[in-house]
PDB file as gemmi writes it, atoms N, CA and C in Angstrom:
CRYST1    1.000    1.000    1.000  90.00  90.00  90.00 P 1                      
ATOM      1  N   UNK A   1       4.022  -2.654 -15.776  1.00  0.00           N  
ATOM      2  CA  UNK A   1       3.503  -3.672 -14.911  1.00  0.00           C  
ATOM      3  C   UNK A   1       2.342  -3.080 -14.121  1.00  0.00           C  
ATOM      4  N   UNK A   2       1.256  -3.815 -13.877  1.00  0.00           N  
ATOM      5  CA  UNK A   2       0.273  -3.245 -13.312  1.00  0.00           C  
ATOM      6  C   UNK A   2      -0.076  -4.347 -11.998  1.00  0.00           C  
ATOM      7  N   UNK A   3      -0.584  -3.537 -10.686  1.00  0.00           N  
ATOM      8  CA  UNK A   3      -0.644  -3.870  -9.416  1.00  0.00           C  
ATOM      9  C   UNK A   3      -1.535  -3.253  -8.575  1.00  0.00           C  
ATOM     10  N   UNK A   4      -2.487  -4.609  -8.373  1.00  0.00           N  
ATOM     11  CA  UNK A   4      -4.024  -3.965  -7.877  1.00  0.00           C  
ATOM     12  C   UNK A   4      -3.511  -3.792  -6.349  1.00  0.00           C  
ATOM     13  N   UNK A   5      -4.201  -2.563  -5.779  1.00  0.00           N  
ATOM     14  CA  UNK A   5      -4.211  -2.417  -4.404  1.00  0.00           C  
ATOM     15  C   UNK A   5      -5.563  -2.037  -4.346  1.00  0.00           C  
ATOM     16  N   UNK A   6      -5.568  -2.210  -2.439  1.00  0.00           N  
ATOM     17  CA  UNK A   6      -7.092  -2.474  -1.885  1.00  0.00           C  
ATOM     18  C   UNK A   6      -6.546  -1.895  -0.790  1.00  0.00           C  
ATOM     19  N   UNK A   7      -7.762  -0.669  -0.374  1.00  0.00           N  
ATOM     20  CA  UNK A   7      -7.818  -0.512   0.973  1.00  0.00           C  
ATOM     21  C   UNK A   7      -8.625  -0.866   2.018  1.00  0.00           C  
ATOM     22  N   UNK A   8      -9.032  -1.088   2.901  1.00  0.00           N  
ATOM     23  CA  UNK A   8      -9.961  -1.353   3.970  1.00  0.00           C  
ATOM     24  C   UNK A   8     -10.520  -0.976   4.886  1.00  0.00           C  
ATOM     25  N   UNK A   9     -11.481  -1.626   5.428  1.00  0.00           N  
ATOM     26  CA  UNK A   9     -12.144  -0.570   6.622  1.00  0.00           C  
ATOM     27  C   UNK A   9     -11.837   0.824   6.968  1.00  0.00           C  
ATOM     28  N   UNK A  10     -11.993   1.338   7.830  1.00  0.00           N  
ATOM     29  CA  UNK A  10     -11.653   2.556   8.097  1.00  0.00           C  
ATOM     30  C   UNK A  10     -10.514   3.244   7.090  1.00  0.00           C  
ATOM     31  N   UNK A  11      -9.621   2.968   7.054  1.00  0.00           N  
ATOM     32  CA  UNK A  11      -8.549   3.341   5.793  1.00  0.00           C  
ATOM     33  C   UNK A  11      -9.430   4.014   4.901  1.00  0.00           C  
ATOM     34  N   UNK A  12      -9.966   2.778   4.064  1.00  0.00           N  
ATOM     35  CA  UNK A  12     -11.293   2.850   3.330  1.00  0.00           C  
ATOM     36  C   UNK A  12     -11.666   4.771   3.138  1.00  0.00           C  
ATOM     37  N   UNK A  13     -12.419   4.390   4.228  1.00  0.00           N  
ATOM     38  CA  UNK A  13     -13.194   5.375   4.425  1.00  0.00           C  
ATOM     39  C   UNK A  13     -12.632   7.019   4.479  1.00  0.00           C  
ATOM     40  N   UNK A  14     -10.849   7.094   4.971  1.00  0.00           N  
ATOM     41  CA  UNK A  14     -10.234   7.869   5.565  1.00  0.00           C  
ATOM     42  C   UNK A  14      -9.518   8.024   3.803  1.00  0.00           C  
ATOM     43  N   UNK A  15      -9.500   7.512   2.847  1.00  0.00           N  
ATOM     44  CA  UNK A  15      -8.775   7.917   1.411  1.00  0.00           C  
ATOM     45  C   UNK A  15      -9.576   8.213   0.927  1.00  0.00           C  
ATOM     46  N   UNK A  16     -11.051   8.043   1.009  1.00  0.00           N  
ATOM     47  CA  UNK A  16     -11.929   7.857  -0.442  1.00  0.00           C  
ATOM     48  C   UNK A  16     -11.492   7.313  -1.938  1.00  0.00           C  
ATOM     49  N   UNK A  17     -11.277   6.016  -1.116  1.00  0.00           N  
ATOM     50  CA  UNK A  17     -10.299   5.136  -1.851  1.00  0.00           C  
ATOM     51  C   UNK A  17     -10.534   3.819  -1.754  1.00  0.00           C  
ATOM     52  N   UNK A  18     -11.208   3.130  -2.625  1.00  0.00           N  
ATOM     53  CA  UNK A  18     -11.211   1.630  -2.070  1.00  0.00           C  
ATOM     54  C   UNK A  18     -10.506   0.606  -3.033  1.00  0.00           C  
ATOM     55  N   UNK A  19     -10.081   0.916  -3.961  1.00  0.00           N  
ATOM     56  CA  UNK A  19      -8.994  -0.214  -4.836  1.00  0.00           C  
ATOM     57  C   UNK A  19      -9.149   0.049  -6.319  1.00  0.00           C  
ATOM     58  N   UNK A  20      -7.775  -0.292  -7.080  1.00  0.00           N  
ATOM     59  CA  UNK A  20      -6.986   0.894  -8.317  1.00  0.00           C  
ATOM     60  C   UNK A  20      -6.182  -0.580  -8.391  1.00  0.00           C  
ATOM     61  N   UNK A  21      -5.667   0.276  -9.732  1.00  0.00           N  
ATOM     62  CA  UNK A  21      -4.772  -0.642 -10.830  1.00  0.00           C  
ATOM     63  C   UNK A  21      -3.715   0.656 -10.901  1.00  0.00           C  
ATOM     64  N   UNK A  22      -2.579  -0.116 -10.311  1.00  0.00           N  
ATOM     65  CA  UNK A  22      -1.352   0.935  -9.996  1.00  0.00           C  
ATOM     66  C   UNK A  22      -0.381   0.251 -11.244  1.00  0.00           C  
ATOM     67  N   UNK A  23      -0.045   1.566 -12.187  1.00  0.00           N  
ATOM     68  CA  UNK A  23       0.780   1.003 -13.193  1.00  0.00           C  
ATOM     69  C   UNK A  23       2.152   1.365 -12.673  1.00  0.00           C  
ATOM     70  N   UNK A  24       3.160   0.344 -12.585  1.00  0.00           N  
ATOM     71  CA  UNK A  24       4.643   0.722 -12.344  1.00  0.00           C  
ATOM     72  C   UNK A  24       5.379   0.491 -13.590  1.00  0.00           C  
ATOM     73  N   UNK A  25       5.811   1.331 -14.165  1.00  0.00           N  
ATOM     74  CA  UNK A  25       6.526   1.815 -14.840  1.00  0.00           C  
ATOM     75  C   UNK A  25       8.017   1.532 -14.761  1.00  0.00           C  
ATOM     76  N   UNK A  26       8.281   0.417 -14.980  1.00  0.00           N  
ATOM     77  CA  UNK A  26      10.088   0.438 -14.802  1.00  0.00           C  
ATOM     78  C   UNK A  26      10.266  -0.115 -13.852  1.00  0.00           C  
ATOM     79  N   UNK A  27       9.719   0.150 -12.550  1.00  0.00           N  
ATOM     80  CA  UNK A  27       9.937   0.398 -11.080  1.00  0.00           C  
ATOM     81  C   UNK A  27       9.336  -1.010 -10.603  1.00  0.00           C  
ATOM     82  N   UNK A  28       9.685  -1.694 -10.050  1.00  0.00           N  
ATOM     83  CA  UNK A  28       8.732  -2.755  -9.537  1.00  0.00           C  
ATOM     84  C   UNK A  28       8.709  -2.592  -7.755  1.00  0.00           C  
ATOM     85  N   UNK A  29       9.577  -1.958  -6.953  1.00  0.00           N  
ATOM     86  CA  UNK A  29       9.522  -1.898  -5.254  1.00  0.00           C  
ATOM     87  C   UNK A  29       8.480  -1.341  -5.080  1.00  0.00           C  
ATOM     88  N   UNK A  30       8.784  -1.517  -3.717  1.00  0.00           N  
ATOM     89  CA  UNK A  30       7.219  -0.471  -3.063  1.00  0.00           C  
ATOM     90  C   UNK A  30       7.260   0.878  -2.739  1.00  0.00           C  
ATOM     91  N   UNK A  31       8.908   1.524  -2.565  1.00  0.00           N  
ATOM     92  CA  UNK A  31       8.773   3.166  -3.092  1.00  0.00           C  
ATOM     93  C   UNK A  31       7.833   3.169  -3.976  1.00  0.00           C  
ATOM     94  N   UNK A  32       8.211   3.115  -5.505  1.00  0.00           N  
ATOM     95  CA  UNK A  32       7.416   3.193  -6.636  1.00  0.00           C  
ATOM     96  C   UNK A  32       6.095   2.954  -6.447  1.00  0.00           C  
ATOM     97  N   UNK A  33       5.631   1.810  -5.570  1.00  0.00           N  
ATOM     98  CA  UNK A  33       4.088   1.640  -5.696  1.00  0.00           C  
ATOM     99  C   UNK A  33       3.850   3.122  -4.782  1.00  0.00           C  
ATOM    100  N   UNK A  34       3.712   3.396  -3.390  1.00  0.00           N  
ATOM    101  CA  UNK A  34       3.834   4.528  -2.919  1.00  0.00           C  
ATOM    102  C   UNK A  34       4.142   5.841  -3.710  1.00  0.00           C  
ATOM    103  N   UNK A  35       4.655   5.697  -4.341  1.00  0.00           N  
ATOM    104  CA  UNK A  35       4.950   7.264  -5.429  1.00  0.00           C  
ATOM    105  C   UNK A  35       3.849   7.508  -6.365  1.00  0.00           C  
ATOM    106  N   UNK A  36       4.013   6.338  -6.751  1.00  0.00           N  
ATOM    107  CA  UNK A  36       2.539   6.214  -7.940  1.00  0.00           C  
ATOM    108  C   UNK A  36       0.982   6.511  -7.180  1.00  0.00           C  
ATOM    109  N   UNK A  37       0.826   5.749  -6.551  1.00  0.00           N  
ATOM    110  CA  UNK A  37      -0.017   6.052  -5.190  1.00  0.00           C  
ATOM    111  C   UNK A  37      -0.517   7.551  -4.472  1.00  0.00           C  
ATOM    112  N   UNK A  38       0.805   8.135  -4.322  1.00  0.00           N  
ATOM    113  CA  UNK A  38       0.796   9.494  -4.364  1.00  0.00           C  
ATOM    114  C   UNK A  38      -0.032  10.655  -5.349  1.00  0.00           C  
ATOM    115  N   UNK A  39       0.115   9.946  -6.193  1.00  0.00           N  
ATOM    116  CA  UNK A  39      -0.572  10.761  -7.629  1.00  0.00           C  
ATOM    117  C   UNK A  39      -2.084  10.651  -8.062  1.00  0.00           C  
ATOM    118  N   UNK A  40      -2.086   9.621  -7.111  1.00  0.00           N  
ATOM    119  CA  UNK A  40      -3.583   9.265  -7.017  1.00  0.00           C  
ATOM    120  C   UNK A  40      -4.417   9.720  -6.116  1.00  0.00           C  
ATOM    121  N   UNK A  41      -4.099   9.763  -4.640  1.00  0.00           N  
ATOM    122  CA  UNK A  41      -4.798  10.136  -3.558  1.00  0.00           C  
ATOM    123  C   UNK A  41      -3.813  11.716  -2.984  1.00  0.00           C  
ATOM    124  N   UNK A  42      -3.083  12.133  -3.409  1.00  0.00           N  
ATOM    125  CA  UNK A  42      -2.406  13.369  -2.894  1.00  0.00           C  
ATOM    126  C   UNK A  42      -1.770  12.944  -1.795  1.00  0.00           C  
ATOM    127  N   UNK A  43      -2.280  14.475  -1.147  1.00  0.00           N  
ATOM    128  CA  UNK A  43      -1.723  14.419   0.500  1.00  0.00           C  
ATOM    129  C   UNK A  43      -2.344  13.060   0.879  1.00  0.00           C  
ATOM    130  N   UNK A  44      -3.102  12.539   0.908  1.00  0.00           N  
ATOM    131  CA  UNK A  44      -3.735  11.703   1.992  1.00  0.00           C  
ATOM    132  C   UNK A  44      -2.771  10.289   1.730  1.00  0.00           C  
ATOM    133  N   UNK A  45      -1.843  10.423   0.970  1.00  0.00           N  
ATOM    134  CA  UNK A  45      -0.475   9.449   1.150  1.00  0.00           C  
ATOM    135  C   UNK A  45      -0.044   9.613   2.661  1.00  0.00           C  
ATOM    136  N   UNK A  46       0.043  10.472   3.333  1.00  0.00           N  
ATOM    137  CA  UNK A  46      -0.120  10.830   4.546  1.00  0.00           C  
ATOM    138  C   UNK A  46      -0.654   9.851   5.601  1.00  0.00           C  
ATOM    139  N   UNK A  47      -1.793   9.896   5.345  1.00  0.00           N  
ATOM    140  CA  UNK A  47      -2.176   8.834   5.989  1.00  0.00           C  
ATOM    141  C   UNK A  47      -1.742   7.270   6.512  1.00  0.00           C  
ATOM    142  N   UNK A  48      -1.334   6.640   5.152  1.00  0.00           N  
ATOM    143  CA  UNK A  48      -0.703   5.562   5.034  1.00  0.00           C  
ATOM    144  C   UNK A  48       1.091   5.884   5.183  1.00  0.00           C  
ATOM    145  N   UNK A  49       1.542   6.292   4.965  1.00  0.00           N  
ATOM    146  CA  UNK A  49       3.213   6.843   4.728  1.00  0.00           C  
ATOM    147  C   UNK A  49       3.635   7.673   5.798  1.00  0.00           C  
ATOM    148  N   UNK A  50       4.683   7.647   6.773  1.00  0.00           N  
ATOM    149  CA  UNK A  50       5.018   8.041   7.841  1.00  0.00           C  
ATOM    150  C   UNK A  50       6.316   8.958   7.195  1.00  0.00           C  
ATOM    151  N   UNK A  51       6.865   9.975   8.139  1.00  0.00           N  
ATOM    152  CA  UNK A  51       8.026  10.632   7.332  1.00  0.00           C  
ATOM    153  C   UNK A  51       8.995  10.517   6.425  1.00  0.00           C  
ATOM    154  N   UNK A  52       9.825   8.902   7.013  1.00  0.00           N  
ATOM    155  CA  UNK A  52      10.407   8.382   6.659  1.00  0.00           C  
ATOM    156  C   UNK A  52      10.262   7.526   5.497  1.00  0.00           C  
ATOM    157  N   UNK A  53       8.924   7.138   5.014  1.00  0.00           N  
ATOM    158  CA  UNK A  53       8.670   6.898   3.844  1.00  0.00           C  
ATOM    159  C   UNK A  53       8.210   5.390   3.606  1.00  0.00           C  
ATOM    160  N   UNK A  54       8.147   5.117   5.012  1.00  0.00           N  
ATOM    161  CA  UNK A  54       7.866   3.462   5.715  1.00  0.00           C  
ATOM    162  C   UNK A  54       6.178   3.526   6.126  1.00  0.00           C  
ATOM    163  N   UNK A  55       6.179   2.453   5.782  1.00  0.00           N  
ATOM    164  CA  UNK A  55       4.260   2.083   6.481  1.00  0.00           C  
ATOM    165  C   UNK A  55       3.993   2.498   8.075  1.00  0.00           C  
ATOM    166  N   UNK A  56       3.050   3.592   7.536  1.00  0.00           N  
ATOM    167  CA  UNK A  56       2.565   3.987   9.649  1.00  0.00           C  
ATOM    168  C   UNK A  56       2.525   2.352  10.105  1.00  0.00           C  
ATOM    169  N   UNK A  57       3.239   2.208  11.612  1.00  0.00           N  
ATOM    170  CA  UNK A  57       2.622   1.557  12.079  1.00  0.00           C  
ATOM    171  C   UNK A  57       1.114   0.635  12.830  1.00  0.00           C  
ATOM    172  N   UNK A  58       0.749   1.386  12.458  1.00  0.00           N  
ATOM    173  CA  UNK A  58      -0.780   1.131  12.436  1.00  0.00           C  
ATOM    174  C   UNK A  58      -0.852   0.206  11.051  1.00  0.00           C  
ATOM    175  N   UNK A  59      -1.094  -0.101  10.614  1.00  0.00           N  
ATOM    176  CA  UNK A  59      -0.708  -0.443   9.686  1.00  0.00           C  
ATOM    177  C   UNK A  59      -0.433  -1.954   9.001  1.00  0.00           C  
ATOM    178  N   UNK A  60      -1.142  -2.903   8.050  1.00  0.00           N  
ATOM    179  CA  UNK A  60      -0.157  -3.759   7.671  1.00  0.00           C  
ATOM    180  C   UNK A  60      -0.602  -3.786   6.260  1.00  0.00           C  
ATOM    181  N   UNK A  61       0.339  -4.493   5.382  1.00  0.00           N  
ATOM    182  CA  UNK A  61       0.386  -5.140   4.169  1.00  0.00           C  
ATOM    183  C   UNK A  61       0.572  -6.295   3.982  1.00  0.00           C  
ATOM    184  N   UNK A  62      -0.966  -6.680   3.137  1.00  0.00           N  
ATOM    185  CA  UNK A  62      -0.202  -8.485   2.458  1.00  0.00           C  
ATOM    186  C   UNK A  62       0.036  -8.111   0.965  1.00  0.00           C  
ATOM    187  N   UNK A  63       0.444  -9.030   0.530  1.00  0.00           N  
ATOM    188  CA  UNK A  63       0.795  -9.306  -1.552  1.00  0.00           C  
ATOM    189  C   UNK A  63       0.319 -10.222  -1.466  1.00  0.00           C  
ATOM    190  N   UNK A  64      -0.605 -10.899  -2.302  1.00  0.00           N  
ATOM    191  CA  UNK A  64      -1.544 -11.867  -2.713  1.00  0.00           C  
ATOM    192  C   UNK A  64      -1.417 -12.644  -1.207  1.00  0.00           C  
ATOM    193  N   UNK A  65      -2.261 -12.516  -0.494  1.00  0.00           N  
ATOM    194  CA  UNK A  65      -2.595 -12.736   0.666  1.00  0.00           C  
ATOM    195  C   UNK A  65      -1.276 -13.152   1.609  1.00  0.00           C  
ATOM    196  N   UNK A  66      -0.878 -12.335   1.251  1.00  0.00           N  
ATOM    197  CA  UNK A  66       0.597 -13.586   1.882  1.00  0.00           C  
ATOM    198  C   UNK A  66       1.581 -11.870   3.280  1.00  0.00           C  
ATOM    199  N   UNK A  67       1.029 -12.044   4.298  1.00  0.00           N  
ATOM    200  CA  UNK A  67       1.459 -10.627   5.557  1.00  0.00           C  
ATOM    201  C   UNK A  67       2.796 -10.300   5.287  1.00  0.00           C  
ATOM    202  N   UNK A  68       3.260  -9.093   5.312  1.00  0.00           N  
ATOM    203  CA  UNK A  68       4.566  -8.628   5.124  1.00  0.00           C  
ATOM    204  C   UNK A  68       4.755  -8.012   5.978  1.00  0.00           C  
ATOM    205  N   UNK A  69       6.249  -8.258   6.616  1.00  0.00           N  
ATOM    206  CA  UNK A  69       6.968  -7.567   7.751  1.00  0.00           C  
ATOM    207  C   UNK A  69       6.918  -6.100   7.481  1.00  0.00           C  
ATOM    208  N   UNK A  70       6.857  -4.801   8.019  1.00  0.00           N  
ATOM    209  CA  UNK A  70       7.040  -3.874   7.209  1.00  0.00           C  
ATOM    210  C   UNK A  70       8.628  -3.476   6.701  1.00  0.00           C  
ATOM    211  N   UNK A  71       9.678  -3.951   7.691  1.00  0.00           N  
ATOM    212  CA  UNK A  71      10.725  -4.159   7.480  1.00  0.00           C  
ATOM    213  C   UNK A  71      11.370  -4.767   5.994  1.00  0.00           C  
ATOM    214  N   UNK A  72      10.363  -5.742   5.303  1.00  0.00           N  
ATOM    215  CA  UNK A  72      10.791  -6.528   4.383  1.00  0.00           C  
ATOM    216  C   UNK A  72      10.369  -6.005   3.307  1.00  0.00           C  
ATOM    217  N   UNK A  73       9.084  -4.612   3.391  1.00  0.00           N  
ATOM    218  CA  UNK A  73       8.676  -3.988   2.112  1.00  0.00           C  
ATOM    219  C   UNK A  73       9.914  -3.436   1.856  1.00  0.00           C  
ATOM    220  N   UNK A  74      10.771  -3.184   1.993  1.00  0.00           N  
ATOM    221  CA  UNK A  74      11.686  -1.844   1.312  1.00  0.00           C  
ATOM    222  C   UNK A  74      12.668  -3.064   0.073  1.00  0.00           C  
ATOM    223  N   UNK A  75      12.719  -4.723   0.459  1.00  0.00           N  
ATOM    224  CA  UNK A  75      13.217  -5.410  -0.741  1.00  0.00           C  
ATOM    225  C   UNK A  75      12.400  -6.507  -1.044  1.00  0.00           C  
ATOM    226  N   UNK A  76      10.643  -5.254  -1.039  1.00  0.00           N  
ATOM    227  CA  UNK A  76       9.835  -6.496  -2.083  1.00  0.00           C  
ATOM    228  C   UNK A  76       9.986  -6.049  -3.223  1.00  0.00           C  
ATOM    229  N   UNK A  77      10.111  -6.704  -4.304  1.00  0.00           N  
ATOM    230  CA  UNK A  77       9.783  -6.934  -5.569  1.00  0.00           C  
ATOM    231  C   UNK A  77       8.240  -6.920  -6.362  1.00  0.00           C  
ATOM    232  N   UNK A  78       7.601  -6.150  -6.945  1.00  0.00           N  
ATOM    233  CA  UNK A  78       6.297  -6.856  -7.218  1.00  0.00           C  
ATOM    234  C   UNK A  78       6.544  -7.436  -9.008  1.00  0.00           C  
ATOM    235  N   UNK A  79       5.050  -8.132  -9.032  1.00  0.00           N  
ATOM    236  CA  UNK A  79       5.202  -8.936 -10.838  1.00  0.00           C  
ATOM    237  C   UNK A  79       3.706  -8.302 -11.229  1.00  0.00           C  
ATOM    238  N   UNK A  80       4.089  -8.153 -12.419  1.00  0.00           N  
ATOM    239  CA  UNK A  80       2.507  -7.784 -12.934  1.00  0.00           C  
ATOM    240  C   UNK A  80       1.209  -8.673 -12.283  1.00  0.00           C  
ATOM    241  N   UNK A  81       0.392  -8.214 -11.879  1.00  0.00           N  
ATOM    242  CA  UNK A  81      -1.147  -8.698 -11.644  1.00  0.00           C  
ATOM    243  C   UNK A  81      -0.895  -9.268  -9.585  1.00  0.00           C  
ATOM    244  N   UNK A  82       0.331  -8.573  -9.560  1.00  0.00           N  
ATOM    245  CA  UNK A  82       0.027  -9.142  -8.080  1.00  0.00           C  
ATOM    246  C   UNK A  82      -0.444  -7.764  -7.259  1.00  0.00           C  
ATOM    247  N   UNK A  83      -1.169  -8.365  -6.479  1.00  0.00           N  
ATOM    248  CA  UNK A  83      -2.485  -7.925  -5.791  1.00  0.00           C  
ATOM    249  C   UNK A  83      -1.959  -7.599  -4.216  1.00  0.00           C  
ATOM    250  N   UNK A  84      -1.849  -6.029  -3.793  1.00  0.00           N  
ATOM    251  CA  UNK A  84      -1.481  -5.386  -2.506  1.00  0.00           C  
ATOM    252  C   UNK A  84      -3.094  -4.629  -1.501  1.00  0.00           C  
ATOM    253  N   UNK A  85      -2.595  -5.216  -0.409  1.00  0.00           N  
ATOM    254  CA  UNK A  85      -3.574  -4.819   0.719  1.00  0.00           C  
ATOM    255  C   UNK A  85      -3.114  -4.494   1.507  1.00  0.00           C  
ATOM    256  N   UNK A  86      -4.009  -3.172   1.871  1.00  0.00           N  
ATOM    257  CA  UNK A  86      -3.410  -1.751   2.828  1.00  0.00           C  
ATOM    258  C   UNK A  86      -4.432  -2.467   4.013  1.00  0.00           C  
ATOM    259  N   UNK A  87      -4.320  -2.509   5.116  1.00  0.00           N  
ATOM    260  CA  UNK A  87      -5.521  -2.456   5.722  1.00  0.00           C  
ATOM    261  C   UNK A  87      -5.004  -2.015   7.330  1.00  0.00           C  
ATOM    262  N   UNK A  88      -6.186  -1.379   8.241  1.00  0.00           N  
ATOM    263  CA  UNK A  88      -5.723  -1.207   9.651  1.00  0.00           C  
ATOM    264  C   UNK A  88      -5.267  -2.596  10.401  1.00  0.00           C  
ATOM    265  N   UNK A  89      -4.708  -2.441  11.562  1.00  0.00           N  
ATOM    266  CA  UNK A  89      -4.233  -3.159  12.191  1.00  0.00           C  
ATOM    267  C   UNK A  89      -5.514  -4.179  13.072  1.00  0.00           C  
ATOM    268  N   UNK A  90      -6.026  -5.108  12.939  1.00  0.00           N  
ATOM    269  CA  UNK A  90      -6.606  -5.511  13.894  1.00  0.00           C  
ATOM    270  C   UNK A  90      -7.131  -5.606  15.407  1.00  0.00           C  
ATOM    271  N   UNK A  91      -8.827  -4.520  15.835  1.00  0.00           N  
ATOM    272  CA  UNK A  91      -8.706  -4.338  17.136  1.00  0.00           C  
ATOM    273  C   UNK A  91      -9.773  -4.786  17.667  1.00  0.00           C  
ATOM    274  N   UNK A  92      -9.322  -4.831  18.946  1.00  0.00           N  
ATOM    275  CA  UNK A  92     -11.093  -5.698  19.344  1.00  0.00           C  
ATOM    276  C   UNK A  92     -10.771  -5.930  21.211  1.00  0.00           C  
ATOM    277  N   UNK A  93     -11.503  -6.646  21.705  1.00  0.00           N  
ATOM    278  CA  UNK A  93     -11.414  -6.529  23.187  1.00  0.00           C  
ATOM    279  C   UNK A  93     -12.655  -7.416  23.494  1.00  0.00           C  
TER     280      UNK A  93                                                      
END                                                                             
């Protein structure tokens, strides 16, 4: 199954990374996307991935435009051709 991700702004800039075709293999959760992910950008999984293995808070994700709790990634499901966005948190003043 294959699953486009996109990073953004600053992120962006902080992976040297701006969007990939993540093949999951077997695996359809978002460990797996994150693992796979891993193999791509190294350490700088770091960035995005907190100890525990959960989205820094800083942080959000949609799946085909649609915002995810970060709480609710650990029983998403993905389907081939659906489309994940990393992006910073929204700031402004």
């Amino acid at each position: 199954m294959k699953v486009k991700v996109r990073f953004y702004a600053s992120l962006r800039e902080k992976l040297g990374f701006k969007e990939g075709v993540i093949n999951l293999e077997g695996n359809d959760d978002f460990p797996s996307l994150t693992a796979e992910l891993k193999k791509v950008i190294g350490w700088k999984i770091n960035i995005i991935m907190d100890e525990n293995g959960g989205i820094k808070k800083n942080l959000m994700v949609s799946v085909n435009n649609t915002l995810i709790n970060p709480p609710e990634l650990a029983k998403l499901r993905f389907k081939n051709g659906d489309r994940v966005d990393i992006m910073p948190l929204p700031s402004g003043g």
